[in-house]
C-alpha positions as CSV (number, residue, x, y, z in Angstrom):
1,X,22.1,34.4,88.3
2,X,18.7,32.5,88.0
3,X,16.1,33.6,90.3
4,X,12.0,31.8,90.5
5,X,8.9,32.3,92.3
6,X,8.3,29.4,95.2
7,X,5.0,28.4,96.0
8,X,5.0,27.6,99.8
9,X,2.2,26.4,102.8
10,X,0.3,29.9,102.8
11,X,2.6,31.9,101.3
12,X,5.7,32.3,98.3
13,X,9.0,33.1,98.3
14,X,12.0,34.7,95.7
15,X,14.5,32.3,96.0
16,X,18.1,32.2,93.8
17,X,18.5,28.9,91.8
18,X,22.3,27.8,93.7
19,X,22.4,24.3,91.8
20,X,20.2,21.8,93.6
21,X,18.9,24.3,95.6
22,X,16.3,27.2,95.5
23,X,17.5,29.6,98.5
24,X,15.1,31.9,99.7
25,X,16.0,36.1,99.4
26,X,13.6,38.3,101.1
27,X,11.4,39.3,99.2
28,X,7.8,37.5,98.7
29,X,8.1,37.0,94.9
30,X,10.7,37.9,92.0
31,X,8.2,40.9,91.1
32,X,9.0,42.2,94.3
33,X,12.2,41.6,94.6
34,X,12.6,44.0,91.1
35,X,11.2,46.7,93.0
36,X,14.1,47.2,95.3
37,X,16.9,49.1,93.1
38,X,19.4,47.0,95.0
39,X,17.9,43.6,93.6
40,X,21.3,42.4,92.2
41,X,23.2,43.0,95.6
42,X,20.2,41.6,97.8
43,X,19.6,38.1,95.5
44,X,23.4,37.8,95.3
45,X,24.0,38.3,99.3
46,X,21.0,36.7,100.5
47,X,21.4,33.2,102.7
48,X,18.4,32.3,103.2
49,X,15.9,29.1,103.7
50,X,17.1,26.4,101.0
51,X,14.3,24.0,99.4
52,X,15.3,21.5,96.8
53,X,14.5,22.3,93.8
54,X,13.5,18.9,92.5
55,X,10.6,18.9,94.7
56,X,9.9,23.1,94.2
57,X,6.6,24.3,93.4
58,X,7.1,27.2,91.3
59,X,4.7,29.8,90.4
60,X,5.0,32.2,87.6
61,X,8.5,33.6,88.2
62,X,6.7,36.8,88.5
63,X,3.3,36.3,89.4
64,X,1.5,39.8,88.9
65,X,2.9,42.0,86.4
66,X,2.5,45.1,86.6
67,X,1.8,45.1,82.8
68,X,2.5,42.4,80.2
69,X,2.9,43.5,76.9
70,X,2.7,40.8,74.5
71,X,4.1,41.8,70.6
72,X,2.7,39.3,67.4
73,X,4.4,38.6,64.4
74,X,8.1,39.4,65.1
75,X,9.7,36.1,63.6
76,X,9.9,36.4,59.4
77,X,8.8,32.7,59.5
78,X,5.8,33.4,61.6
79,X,4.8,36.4,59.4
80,X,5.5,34.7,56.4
81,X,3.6,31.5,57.5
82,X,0.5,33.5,58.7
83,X,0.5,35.3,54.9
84,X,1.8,38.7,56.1
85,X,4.6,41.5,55.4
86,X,7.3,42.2,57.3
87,X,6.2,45.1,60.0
88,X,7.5,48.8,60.1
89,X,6.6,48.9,63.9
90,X,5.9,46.7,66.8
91,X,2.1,44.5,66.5
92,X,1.4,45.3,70.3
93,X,-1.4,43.6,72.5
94,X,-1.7,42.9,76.0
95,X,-2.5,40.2,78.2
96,X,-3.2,40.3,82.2
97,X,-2.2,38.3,85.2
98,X,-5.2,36.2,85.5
99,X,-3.9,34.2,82.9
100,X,-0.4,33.1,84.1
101,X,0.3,29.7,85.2
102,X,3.1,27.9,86.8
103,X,6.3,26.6,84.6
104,X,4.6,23.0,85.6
105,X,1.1,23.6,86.2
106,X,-2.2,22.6,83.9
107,X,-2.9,24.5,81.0
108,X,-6.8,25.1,80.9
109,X,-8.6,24.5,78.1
110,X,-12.0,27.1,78.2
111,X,-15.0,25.1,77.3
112,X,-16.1,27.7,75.0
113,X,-13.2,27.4,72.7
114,X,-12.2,24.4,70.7
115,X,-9.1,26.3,68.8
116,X,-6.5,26.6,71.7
117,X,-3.0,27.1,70.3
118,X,0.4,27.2,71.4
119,X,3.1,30.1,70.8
120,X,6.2,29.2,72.5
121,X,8.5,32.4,73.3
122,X,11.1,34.4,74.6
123,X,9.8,36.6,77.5
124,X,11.9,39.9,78.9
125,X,11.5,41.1,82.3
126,X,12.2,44.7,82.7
127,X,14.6,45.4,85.8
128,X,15.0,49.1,85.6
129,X,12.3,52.1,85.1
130,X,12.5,53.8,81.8
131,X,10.8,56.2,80.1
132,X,11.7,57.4,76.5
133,X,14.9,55.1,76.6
134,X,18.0,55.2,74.3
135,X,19.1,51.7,73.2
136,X,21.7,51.8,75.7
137,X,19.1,52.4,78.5
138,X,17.0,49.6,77.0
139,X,19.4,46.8,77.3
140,X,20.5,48.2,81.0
141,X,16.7,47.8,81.7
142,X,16.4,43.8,81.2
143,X,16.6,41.9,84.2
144,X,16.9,39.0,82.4
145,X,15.2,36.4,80.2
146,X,12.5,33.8,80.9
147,X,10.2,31.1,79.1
148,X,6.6,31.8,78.1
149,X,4.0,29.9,75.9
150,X,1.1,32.9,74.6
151,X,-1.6,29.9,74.4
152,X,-3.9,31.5,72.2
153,X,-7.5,30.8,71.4
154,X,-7.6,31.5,67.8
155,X,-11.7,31.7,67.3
156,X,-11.9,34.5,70.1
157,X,-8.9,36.2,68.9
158,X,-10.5,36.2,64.9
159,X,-13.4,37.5,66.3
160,X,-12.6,41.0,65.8
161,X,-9.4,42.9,64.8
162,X,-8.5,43.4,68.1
163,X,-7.1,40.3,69.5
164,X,-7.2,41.1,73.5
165,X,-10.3,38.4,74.0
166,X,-8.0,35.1,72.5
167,X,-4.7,35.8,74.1
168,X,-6.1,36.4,77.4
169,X,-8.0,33.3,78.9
170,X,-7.6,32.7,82.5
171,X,-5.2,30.0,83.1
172,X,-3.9,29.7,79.9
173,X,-0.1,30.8,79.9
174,X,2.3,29.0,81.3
175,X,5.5,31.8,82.5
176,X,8.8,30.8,84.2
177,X,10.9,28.8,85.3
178,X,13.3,31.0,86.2
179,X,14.3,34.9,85.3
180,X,17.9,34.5,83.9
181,X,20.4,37.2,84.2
182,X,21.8,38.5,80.6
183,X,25.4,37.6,82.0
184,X,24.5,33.8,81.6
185,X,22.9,34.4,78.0
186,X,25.8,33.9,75.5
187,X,24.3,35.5,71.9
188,X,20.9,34.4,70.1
189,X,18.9,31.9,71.9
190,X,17.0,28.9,70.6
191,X,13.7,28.3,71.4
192,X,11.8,24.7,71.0
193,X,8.1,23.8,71.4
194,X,7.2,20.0,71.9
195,X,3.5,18.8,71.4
196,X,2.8,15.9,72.4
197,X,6.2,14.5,71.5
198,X,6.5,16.2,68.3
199,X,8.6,19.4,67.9
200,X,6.3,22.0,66.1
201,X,8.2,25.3,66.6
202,X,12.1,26.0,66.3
203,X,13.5,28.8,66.3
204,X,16.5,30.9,66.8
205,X,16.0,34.4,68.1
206,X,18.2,35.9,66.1
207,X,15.1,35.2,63.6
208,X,13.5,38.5,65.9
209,X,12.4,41.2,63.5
210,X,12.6,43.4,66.6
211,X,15.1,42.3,69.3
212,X,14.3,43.2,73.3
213,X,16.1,45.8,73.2
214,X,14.7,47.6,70.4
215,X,11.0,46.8,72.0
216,X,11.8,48.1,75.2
217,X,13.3,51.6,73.7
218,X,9.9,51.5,71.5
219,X,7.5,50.6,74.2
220,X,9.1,53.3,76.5
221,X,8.0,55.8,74.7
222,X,4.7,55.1,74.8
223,X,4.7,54.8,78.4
224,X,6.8,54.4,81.8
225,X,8.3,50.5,82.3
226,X,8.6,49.1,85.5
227,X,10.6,46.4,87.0
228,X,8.7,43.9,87.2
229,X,6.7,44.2,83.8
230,X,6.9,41.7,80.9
231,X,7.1,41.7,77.1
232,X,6.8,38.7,75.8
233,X,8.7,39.0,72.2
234,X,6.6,37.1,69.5
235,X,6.2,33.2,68.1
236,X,8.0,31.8,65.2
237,X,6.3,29.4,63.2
238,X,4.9,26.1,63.6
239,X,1.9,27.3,65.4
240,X,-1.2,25.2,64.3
241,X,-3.4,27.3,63.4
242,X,-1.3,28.3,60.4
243,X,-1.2,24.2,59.3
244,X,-3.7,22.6,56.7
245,X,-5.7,21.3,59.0
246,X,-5.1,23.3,61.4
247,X,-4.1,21.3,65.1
248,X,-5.5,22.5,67.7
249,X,-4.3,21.5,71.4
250,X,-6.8,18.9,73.8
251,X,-7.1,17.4,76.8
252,X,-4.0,16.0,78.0
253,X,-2.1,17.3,75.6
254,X,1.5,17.9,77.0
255,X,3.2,20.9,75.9
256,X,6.9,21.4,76.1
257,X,8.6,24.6,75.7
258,X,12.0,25.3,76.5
259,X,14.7,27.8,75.4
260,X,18.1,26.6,75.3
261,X,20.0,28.8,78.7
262,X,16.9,30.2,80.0
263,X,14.7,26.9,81.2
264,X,12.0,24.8,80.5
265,X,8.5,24.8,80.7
266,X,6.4,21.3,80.7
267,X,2.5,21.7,81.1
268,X,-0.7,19.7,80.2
269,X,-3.6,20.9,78.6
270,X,-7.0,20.1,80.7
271,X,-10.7,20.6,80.0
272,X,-12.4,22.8,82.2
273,X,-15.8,21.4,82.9
């Protein structure tokens, strides 16, 4: 089952993707569709209002997260390109709702920062609360799979040791298009980012030094998930900061990132004012 967020006059909708057609479930956003421990029955029964999907305006397939927890360096390549060792545990940051955007909506570029880079990855969306989980638990916890690009200003994020302030830019992080059920995922995914034309990251996510499960079994015991929330599993490498020079992302840039089963994001970076 694929499920998506649909903008609409004055208000949004979850709808279920049924080929051509995004048909509208009940609930006024996948987040708050996750919320009802029934969401599987209710998406699956549901007959609602059908909109095409060519012409659909998707938000972020879930718009407000109750947490997003975002985990760095978690592909060897990426580690080994940024001049690293492999970790014991989990590199764990956050990011906040602010700066989700649309599968198809503008990436903006802050006018304070000339260093914005892309991280295409694999996003989870938890389905289940868990607290001190078992990896069994874990994987019963994912919802499913989605599409996210961590668009990362690299001078606010080497700022300090803490990199909150670069990965958290308003408008910055494209999320979506759809939540994908693990019963259409068949084994490792693989994940592609396209700038402007050229592909710059490829990856498999078998390449994951720690898979979703494991994350969401580590995470939980730190604290409670939530359906709803959304761990956004790491980059592999390609990113540009890490080239010599390093390439950066500008206006009108067009940034394609796309994981093979899951969906496709296609954005373009804009400079704010």
């Amino acid at each position: 089952m694929k499920l998506a967020t649909l903008r609409l006059p004055r208000r949004t909708a979850a709808v279920r993707i049924d080929g051509e057609h995004a048909v509208e479930v009940g609930a006024p956003d996948v987040g708050m569709l996750l919320a009802d421990p029934r969401w599987r029955e209710v998406a699956a029964a549901a007959d609602g209002a059908r909109h095409p999907l060519s012409t659909a305006d998707l938000a972020p397939v879930v718009p407000v997260p109750g947490k997003i927890i975002c985990v760095g360096l978690n592909y060897r390549d990426h580690i080994l390109e940024m001049g690293r060792e492999l970790p014991r545990y989990p590199t764990v940051f956050a990011k906040f709702a602010e700066a989700l955007i649309g599968p198809y909506d503008d990436i903006e570029l802050p006018a304070v920062s000339d260093c914005m880079d892309w991280e295409g990855e694999l996003a989870v969306i938890v389905g289940a609360e868990v607290r001190d989980a078992s990896h069994e638990e874990a994987e019963a916890a994912i919802a499913g799979y989605s599409v996210l690009n961590d668009v990362t200003a690299r001078d606010y994020q080497n700022r300090t040791a803490q990199w909150l302030q670069g990965k958290t830019f308003e408008g910055t992080t494209p999320f979506g298009p759809f939540l994908v059920t693990p019963d259409e995922i068949g084994g490792a995914m693989t994940l592609e980012c396209v700038v402007d034309g050229e592909v710059v990251q490829q990856a498999d996510t078998a390449g994951l030094v720690f898979p979703p499960g494991e994350l969401i079994a580590y995470l939980s015991q730190i604290l409670t998930l939530r359906p709803g929330d959304v761990i956004a599993t790491g980059t592999p490498g390609g990113v540009g900061h890490a080239r010599r020079p390093p390439r950066y992302l500008a206006d009108g840039s067009k940034v394609v990132t796309r994981i093979a089963g899951v969906g496709e994001l296609v954005n373009t970076a804009r400079r704010l004012n």
